[in-house]
C-alpha positions as CSV (number, residue, x, y, z in Angstrom):
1,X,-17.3,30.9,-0.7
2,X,-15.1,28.2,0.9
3,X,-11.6,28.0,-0.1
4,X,-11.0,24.7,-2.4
5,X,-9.9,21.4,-0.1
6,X,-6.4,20.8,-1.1
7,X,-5.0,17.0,-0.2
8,X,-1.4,16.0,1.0
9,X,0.5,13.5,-1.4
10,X,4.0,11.8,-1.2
11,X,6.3,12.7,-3.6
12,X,7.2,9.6,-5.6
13,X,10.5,9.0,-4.5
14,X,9.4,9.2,-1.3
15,X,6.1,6.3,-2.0
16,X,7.7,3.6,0.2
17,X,6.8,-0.1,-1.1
18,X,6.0,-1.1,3.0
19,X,3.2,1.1,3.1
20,X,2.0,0.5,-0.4
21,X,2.0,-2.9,0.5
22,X,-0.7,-2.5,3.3
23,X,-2.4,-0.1,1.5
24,X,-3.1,-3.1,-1.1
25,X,-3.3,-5.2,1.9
26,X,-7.1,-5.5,2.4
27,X,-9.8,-6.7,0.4
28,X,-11.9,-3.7,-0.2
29,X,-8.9,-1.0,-0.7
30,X,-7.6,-3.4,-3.4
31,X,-11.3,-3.6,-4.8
32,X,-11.1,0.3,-5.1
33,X,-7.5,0.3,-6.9
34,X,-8.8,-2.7,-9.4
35,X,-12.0,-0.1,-10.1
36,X,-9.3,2.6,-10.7
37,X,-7.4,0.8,-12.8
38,X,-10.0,-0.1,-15.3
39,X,-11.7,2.9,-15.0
40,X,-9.3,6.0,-14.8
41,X,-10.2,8.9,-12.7
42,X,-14.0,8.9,-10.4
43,X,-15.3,10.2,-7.9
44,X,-14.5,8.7,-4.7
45,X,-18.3,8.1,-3.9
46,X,-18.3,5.5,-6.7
47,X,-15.8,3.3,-5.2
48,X,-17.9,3.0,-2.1
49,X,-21.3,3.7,-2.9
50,X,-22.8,1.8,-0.1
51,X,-20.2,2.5,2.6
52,X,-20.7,5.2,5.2
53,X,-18.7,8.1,4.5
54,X,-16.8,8.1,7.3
55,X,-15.6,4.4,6.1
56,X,-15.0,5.4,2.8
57,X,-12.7,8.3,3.5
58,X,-11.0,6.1,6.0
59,X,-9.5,4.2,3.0
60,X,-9.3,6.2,0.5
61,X,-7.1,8.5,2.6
62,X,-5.1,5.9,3.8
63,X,-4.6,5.1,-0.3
64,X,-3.6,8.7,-0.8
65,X,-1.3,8.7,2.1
66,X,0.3,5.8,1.2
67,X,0.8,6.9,-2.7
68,X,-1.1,5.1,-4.2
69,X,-3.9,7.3,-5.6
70,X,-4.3,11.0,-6.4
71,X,-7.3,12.8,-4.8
72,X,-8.3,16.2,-6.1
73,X,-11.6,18.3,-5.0
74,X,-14.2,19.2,-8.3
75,X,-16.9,21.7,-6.2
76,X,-18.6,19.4,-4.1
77,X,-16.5,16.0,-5.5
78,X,-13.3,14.1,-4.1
79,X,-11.9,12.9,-7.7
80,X,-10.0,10.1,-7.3
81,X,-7.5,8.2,-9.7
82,X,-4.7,6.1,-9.1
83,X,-0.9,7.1,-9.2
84,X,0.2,4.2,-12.0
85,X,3.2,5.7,-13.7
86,X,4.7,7.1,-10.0
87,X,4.0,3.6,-8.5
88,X,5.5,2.1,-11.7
89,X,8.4,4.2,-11.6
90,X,8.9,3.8,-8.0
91,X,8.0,-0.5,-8.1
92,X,8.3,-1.5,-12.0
93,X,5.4,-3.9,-12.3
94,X,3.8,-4.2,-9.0
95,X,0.5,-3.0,-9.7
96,X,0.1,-5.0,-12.2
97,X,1.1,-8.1,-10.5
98,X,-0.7,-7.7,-7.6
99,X,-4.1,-7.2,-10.0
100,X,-3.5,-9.7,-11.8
101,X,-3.2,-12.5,-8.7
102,X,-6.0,-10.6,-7.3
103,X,-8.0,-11.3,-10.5
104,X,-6.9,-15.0,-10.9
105,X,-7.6,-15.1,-7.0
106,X,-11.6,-14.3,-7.2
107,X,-14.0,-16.8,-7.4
108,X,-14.9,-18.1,-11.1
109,X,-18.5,-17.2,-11.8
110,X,-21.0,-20.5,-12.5
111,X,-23.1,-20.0,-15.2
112,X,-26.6,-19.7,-14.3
């Protein structure tokens, strides 16, 4: 039996708002936090279904790195959820400012 993957986190006083910034910086890693944000916890797969793997751990790691989410291994799953209350602690309102310009930023839907 392989021993359990364990992932590296910053503590949250030491989540640093430069790197949070360019974690949030490009368009799919903020699609991934959005997802998190409306739906809690997932497995990492889900926030990249169609993205090679090697693509996909590419940013979610760089997420986790930056302290934005918290990854933890289930068996054979990365679960993946994102760190709202350190990152609200740490910079009071950002998430949800930056969500909600990236919301009011997409493009309106046209009715069929």
């Amino acid at each position: 039996m392989s021993p359990s993957r364990v992932y590296e986190h910053p503590a949250t006083e030491e989540i640093a708002i430069p790197r949070v910034l360019f974690a949030l910086s490009e368009p799919l890693r903020l699609s991934m936090v959005r997802m998190l944000a409306e739906r809690g916890e997932v497995d990492s797969i889900e926030l990249g279904p169609d993205l090679p793997r090697s693509t996909l751990t590419h940013h979610t790691g760089l997420l986790r790195e930056s302290g934005v989410v918290f990854v933890r291994a289930e068996g054979r799953k990365c679960m993946i959820k994102l760190r709202r209350e350190d990152l609200d602690a740490r910079f009071p309102g950002l998430i949800d400012t930056v969500l909600s310009g990236y919301e009011d930023s997409a493009p309106a839907k046209e009715d069929a």
